[in-house]
C-alpha positions as CSV (number, residue, x, y, z in Angstrom):
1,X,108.8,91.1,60.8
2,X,106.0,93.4,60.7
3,X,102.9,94.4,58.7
4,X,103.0,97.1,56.5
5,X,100.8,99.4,55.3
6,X,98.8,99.1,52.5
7,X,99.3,100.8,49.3
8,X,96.5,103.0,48.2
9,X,96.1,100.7,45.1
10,X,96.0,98.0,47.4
11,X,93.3,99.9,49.9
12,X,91.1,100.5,46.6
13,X,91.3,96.5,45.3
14,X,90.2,95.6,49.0
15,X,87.4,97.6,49.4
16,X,86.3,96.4,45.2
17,X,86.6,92.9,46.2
18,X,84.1,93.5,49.2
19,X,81.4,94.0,47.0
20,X,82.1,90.9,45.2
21,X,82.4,89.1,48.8
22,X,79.9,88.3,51.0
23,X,82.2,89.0,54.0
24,X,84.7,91.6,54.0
25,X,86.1,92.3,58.0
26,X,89.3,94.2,60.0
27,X,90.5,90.8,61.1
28,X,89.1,87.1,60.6
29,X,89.1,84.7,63.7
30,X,89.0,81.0,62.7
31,X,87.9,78.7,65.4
32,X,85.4,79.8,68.0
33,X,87.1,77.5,71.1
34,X,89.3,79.3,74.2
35,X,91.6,81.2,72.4
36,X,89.5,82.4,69.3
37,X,87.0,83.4,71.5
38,X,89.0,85.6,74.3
39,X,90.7,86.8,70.9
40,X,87.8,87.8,69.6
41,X,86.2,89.4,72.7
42,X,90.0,91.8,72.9
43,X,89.7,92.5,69.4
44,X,86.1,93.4,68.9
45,X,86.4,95.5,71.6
46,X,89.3,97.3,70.8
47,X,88.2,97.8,67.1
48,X,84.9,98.3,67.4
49,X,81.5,96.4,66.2
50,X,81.6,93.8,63.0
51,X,85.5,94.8,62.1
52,X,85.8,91.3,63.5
53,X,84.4,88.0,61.9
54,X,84.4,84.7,63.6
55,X,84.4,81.7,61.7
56,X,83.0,78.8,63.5
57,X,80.6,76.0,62.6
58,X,79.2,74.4,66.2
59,X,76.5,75.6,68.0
60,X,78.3,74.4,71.3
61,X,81.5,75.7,73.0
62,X,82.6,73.0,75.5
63,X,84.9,73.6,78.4
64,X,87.3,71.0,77.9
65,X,89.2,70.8,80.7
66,X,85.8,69.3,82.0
67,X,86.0,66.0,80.3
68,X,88.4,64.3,83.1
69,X,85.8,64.9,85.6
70,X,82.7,63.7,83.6
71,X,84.6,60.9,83.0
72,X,85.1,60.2,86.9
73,X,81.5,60.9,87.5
74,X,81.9,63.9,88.8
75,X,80.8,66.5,86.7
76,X,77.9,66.0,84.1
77,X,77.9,67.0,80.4
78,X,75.7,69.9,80.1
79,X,77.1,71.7,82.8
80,X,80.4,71.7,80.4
81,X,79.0,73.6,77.6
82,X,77.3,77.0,76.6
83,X,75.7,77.6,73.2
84,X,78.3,79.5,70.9
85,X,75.9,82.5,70.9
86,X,76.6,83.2,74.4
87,X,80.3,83.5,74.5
88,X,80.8,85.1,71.2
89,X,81.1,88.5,71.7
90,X,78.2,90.3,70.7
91,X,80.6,92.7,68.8
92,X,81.7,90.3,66.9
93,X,80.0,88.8,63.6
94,X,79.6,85.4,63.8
95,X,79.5,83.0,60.5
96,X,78.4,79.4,61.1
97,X,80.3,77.8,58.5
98,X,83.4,76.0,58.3
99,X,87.3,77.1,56.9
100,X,87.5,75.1,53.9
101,X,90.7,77.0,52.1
102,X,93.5,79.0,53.1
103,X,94.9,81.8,50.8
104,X,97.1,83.6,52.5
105,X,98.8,85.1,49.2
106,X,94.9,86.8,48.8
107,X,94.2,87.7,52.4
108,X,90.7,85.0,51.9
109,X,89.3,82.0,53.5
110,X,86.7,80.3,51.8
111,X,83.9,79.1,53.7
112,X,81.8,75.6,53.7
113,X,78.8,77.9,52.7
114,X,81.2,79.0,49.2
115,X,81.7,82.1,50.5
116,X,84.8,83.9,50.4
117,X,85.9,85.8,53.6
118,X,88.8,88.8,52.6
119,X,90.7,90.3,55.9
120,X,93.1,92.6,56.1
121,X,94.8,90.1,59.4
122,X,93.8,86.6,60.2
123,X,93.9,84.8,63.5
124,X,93.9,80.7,63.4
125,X,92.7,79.2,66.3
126,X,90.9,76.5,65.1
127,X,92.5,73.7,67.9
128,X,93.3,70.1,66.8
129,X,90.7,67.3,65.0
130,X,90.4,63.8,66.8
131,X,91.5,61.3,64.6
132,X,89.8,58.0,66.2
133,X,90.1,56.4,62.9
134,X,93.9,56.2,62.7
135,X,93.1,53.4,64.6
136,X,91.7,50.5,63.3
137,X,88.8,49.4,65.4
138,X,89.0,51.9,67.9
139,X,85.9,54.0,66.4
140,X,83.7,51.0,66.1
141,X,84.9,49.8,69.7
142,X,83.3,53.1,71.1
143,X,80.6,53.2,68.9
144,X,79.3,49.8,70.6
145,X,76.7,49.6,73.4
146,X,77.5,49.0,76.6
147,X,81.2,48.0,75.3
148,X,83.9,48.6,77.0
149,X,85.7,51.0,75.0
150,X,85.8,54.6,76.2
151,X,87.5,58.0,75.2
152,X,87.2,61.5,77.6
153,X,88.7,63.2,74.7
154,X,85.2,63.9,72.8
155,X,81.6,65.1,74.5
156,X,80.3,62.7,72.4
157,X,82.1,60.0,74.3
158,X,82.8,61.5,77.7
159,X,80.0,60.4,79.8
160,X,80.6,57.5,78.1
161,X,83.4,56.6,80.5
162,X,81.8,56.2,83.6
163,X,79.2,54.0,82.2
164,X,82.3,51.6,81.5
165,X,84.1,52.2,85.0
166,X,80.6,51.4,86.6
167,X,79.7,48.1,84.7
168,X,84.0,46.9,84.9
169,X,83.8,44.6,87.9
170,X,87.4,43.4,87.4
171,X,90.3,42.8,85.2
172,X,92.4,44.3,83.0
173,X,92.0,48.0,83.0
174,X,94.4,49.8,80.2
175,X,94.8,53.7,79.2
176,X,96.5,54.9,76.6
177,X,98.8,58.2,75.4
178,X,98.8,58.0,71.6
179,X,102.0,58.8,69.6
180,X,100.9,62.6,68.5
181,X,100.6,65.5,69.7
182,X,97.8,66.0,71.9
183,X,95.6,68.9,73.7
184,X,96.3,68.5,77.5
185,X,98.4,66.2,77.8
186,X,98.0,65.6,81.4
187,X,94.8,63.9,80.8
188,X,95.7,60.9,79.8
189,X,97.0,60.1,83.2
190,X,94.5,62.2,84.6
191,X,91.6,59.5,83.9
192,X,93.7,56.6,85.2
193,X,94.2,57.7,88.5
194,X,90.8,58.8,88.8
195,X,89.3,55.1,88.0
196,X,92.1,53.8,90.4
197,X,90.4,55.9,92.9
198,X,87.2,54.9,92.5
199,X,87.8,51.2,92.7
200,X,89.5,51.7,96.4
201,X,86.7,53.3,97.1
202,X,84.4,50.8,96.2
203,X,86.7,48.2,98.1
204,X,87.5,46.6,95.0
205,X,91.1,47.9,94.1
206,X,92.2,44.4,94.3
207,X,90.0,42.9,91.6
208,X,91.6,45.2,88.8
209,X,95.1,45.6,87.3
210,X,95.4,49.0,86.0
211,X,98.5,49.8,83.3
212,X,99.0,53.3,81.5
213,X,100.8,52.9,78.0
214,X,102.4,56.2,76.8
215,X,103.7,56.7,73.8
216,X,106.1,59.6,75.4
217,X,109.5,58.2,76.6
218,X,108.6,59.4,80.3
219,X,105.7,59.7,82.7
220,X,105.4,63.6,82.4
221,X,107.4,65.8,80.6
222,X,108.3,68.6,83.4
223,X,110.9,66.3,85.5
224,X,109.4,68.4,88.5
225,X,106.2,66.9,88.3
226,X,107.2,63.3,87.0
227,X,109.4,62.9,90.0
228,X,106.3,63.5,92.1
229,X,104.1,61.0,90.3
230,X,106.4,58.0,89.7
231,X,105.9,57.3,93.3
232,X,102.0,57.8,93.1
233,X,102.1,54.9,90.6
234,X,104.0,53.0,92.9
235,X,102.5,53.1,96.1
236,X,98.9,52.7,93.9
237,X,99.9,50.4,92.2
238,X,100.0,51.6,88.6
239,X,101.7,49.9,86.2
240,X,103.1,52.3,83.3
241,X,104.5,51.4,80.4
242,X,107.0,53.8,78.3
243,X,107.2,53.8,74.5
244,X,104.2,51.9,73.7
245,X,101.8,52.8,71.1
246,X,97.9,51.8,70.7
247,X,97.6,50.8,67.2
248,X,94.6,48.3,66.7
249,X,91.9,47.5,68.8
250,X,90.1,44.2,68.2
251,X,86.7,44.8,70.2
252,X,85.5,41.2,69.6
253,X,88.1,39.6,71.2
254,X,88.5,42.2,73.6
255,X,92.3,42.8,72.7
256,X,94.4,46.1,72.4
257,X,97.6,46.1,70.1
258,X,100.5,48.1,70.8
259,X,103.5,48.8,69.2
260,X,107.0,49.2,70.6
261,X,108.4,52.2,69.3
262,X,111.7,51.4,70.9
263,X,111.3,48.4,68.4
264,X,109.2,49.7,65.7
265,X,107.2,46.6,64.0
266,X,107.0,44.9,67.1
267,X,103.9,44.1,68.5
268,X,102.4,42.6,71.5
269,X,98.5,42.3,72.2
270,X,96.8,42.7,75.5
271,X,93.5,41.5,76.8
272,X,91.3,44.3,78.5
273,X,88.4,44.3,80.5
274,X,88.1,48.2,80.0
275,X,90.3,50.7,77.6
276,X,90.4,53.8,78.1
277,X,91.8,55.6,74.6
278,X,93.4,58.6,73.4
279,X,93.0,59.0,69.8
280,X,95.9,60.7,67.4
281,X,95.0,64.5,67.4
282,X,96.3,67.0,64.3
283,X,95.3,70.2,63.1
284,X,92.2,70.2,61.0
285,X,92.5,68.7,57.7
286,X,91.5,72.4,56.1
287,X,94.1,74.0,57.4
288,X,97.1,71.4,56.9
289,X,96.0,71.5,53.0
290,X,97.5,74.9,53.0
291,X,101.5,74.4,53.5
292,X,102.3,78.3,53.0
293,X,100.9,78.1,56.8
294,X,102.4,75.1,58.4
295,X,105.8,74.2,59.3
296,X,106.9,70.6,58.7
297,X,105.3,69.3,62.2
298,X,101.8,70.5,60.6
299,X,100.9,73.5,62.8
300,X,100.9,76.6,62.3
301,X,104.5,78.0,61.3
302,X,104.9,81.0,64.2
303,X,107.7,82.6,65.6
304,X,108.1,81.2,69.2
305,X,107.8,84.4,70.7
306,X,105.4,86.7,69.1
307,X,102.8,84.4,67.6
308,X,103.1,86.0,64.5
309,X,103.7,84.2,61.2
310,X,107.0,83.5,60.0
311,X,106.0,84.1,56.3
312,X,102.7,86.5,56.6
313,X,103.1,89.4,58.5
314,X,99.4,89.9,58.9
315,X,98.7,86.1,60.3
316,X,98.9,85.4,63.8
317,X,97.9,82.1,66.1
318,X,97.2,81.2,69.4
319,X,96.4,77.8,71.1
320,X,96.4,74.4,69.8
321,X,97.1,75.0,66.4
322,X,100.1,77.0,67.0
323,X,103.2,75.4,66.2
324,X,105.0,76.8,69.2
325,X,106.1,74.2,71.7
326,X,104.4,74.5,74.4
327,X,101.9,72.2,75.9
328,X,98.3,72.5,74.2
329,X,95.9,73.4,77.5
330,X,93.8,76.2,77.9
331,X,96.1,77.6,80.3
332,X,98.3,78.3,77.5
333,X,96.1,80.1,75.0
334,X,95.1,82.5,78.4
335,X,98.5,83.1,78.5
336,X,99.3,83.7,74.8
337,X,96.0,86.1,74.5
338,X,97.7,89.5,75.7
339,X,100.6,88.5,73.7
340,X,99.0,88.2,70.3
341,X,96.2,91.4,71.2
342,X,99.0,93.9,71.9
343,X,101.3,92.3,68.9
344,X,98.5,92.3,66.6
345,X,97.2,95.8,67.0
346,X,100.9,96.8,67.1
347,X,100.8,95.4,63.4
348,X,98.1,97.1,62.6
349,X,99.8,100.1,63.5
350,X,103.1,99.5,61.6
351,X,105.2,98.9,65.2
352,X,107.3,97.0,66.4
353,X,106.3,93.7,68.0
354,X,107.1,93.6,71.7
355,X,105.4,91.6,73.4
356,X,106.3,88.2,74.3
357,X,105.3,84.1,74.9
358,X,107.2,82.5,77.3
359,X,106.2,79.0,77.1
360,X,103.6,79.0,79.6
361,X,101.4,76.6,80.1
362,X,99.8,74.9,83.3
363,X,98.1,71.1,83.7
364,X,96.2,70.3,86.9
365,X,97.1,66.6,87.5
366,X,93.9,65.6,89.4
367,X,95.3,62.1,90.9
368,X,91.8,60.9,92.4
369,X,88.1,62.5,93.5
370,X,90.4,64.8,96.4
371,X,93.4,65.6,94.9
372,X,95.2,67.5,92.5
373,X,98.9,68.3,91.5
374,X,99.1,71.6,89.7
375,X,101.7,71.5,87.1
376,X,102.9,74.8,85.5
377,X,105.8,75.8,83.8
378,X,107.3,77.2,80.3
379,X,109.3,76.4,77.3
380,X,112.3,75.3,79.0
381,X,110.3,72.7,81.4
382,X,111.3,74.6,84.3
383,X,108.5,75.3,86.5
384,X,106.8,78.9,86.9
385,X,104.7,78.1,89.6
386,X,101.7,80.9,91.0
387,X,101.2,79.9,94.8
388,X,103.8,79.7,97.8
389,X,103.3,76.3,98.1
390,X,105.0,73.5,96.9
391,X,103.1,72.6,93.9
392,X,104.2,69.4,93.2
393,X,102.2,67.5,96.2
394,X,99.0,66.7,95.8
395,X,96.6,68.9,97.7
396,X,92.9,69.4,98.4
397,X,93.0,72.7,97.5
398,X,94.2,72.5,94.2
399,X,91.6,70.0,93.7
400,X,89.1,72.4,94.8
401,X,90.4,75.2,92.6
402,X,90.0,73.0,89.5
403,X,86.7,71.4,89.8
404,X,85.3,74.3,91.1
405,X,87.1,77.6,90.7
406,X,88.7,77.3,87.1
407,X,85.2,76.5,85.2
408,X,84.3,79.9,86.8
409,X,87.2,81.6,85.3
410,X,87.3,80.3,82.0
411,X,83.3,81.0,81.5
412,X,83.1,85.0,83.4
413,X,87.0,85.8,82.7
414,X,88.9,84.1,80.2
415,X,86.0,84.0,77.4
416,X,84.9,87.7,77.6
417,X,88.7,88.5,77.2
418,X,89.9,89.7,80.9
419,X,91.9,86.8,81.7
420,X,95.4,87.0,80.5
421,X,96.6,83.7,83.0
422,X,98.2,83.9,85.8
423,X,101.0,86.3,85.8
424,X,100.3,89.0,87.8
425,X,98.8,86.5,90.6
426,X,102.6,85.2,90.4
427,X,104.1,88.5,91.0
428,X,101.7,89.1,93.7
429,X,102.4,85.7,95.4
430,X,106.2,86.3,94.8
431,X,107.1,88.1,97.9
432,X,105.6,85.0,100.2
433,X,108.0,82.4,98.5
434,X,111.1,81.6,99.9
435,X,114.0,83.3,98.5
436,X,116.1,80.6,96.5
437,X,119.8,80.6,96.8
């Protein structure tokens, strides 16, 4: 399916309902996070200055990937953020308000100002809302001071964690996968073996039982990878639970509920002396109100391939909003940018959509305060791996390249636009792999 062009009656009622707009742009951006904002810096560029609005509320852009390590003590908070003036592109306009309603039928959004933003194409990219209050007594647990309740998923909780981890002095230790969707889902597991770490560390790996409850029916979902990490949990020690869902936390008694989704109604409590939780994640609330949008998941109904909407030819998405299956990382909006710039401006232009999404996405399993597994793959789960090197061990370097190397790349390369993942590093690497028979 592709955009056509608009009528000359059309053209005329555009430009009239600019003057009864505030806003009136080329093509709307909603969400100012990784994708929106490397979508924004390709667009702008291309199209020149103010044909592209961005519509984003915070003043802060975090680098999410970050979190895992704040919460191991090893990064701090403000090196994880830059104000949203300095990665916007300067192109770009910027309105501070929030997406309140979607009319695709009218080409508008209306804004948490009352304004009404017209477009001729709109890009969502407005990532997934934390829903810490799908669970009862999990937002009051983390709201408590020096509790022992902890989440990496939000900066306002991050640090957070390693106050816990360094007050815990023994016990049970539990971490959670909730029973949603969620953006990277490698850190869940991330966090665990981290604090398993630091406790051998400390000489004090024997004063703590540490069990990982997953909502997912396995460890990982790329069999590659969870065949590698089953025996990490072994040999550390780590006991993981399958199928088992967070669903109350009762902070004055200390006690976690789960549910057994193999079992559904059945319930079983467990004392903690630290919990580490991942709350329920969705698109935001705004955007799910508008069903035209959204398949029956709630995200953002695209085809797989071309990112472009199923229903409206001049709506597009990248990243964690997007209802294409792949998993929600940063890795995978880099990956999807080239694919929704060239297909978007080929709409614009009345062409044919060519360019394709394979799937890809990539999750650096950090498994302690040296080591790293990096995971990446596509669609199909089958791995589509960058370096010559067996990528399912854990190794130094990949450690290195995450805490280190990939904060560089997302800030100086991915944000501006230049980054489009790590394809052509793949081909380049290709002819020092082994030729598989």
């Amino acid at each position: 399916m592709q955009a056509k062009t608009k009528p000359a009656g059309k053209v005329i009622l555009h430009r009239l309902a600019c003057v009864y707009n505030k806003w009136c742009c080329k093509v709307l951006v909603v969400g100012g996070g990784s994708g929106g904002c490397a979508m924004a810096a390709k667009l702008s560029s291309h199209l020149g200055k103010d044909k592209v609005i961005v519509l984003e509320p915070e003043d802060r852009h975090y680098y999410q990937p970050m979190f895992t390590l704040i919460g191991g003590g090893m990064k701090r908070l403000e090196q994880s953020y830059k104000t949203m003036a300095e990665v916007l592109p300067k192109k770009a306009k910027w309105v501070k308000e929030k997406a309140m309603e979607f009319d695709p039928d009218n080409n508008t959004v209306c804004t948490s100002g009352g304004d009404t933003i017209k477009y001729d194409f709109l890009l969502i990219a407005t990532g997934l809302q934390l829903k810490y209050e799908k669970i009862p007594g999990l937002a009051e647990a983390l709201e408590i001071p020096n509790g022992k309740v902890c989440s990496i998923y939000s900066p306002k909780y991050a640090e957070g964690v390693y106050d816990v981890l360094r007050r815990t002095t023994g016990g049970n230790l539990i971490f959670t996968f909730p029973d949603s969707p969620v953006k990277c889902p490698g850190a869940p597991q991330k966090i665990v073996y981290i604090v398993e770490h630091y406790f051998r560390k400390l000489g004090k790996r024997d004063k703590v039982n540490i069990t990982y409850n997953t909502a997912l029916p396995v460890l990982f979902g790329v069999k590659h990878y969870a065949d590698a990490l089953w025996p990490i949990c072994k040999k550390r020690n780590i006991t993981v639970n399958t199928r088992r869902n967070l669903v109350e936390v009762r902070h004055a008694e200390d006690i976690a509920v789960f549910e057994d989704l193999e079992n559904p109604g059945q319930l079983c409590e467990e004392k903690y002396s630290l919990l580490h939780a991942v709350p329920p994640m969705s698109a935001p609330d705004e955007l799910t109100k508008c069903r035209k949008l959204m398949n029956t998941a709630g995200f953002v109904d695209v085809n797989n391939s071309t990112l472009q909407h199923v229903r409206y030819s001049n709506v597009f998405a990248i990243g964690d909003s997007s209802g294409t299956p792949n998993s929600k990382t940063a890795a995978a909006a880099a990956a999807q940018s080239p694919v929704v710039f060239r297909n978007m401006i080929a709409a614009m232009e009345g062409k044919p959509l060519t360019e394709v999404y394979d799937g890809y996405a990539s999750c650096p399993l950090v498994t302690g305060y040296s080591t790293c597994i990096l995971a990446e793959f596509d669609y199909s789960l089958t791995p589509l791996e960058t370096f010559p090197v067996a990528q399912n061990k854990e190794r130094y370097s990949m450690f290195i390249m995450k805490k280190d190397f990939m904060p560089l790349l997302y800030w100086k390369l991915m944000l501006p636009g230049h980054w489009n993942g790590p394809g052509l590093m793949r081909k380049l690497f290709g002819v020092f792999k082994p030729n598989k028979k």
